[in-house]
C-alpha positions in Angstrom: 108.1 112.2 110.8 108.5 111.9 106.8 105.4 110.4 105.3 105.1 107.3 105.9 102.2 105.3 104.5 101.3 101.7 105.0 99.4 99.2 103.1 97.9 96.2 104.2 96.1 93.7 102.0 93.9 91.8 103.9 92.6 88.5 102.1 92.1 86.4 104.9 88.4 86.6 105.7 88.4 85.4 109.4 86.9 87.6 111.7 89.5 87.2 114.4 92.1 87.8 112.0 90.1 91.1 111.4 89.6 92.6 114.3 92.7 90.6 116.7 95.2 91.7 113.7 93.8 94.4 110.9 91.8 96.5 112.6 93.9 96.4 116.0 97.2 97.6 114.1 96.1 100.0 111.3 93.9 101.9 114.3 97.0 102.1 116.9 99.1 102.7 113.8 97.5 105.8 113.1 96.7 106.7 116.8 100.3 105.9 118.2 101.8 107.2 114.7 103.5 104.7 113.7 102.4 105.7 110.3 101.3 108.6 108.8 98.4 106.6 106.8 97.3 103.1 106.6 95.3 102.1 103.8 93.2 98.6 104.4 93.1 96.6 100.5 90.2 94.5 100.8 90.7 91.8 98.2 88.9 88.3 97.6 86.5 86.8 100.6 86.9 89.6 102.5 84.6 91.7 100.4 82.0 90.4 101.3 83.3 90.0 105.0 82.9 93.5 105.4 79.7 94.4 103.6 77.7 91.4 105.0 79.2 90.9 108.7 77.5 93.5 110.6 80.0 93.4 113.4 83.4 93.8 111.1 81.0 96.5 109.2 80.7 98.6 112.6 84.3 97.8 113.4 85.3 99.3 110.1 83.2 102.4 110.0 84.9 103.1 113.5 88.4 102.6 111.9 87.3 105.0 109.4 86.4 107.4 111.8 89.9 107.2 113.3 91.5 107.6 109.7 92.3 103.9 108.5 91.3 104.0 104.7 89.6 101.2 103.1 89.7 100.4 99.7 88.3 97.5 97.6 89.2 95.5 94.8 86.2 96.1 92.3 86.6 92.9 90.4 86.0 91.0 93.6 83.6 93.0 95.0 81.2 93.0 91.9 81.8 89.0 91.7 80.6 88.8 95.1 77.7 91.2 94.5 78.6 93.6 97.3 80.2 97.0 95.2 77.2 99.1 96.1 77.5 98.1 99.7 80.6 98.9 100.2 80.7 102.5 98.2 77.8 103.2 100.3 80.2 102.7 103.1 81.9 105.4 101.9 85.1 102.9 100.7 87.4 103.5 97.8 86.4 100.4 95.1 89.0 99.9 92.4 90.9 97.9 90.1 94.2 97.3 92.1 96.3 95.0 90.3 98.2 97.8 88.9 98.7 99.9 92.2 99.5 96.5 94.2 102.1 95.6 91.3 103.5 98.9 92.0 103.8 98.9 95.2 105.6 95.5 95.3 108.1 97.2 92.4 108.5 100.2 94.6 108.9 98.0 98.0 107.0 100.1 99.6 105.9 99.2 103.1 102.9 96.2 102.6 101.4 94.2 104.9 99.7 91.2 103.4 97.8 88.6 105.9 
């Protein structure tokens, strides 16, 4: 398989949407490869989602642990005061306006929900 890699920004801050929808496909995406890598954007609400919700936190670390990487927008994650917490989870915080913007330009496979 050529390398495929998938984004998906997730905004919506649900916790069904999280783990019925996010966590459900970037996991089988990775452990049925049906992508090579899957890269979670965490972005608005959802920051502090997964630093504060102690049941989407486990459910992430255990998507780590299976491959899914998670990284944050830093903007929103210093706004809602939860940066350290998430870096301590061992997630990617950074500014991602210009790699989204590029990844729109490029069409490259995103999955926004």
């Amino acid at each position: 398989m050529e390398d495929k890699h998938l984004h998906i920004l997730w905004t919506n801050a649900d916790p069904t949407v999280f783990e019925k929808m996010i966590l459900m496909y970037a996991v089988n995406s990775l452990l049925r490869d049906w992508w090579e890598k899957v890269t979670v954007i965490i972005w608005g609400a959802t920051a502090a989602l997964a630093a504060n919700n102690p049941v989407v936190n486990e459910q992430i670390r255990m998507a780590m642990d299976r491959g899914v990487h998670f990284s944050v927008c830093v903007t929103c994650a210093r706004e809602l005061g939860v940066e350290d917490q998430l870096r301590d989870m061992g997630m990617e915080v950074i500014s991602w306006g210009p790699p989204l913007t590029r990844l729109l330009q490029e069409k490259a496979p995103l999955l926004t929900i």
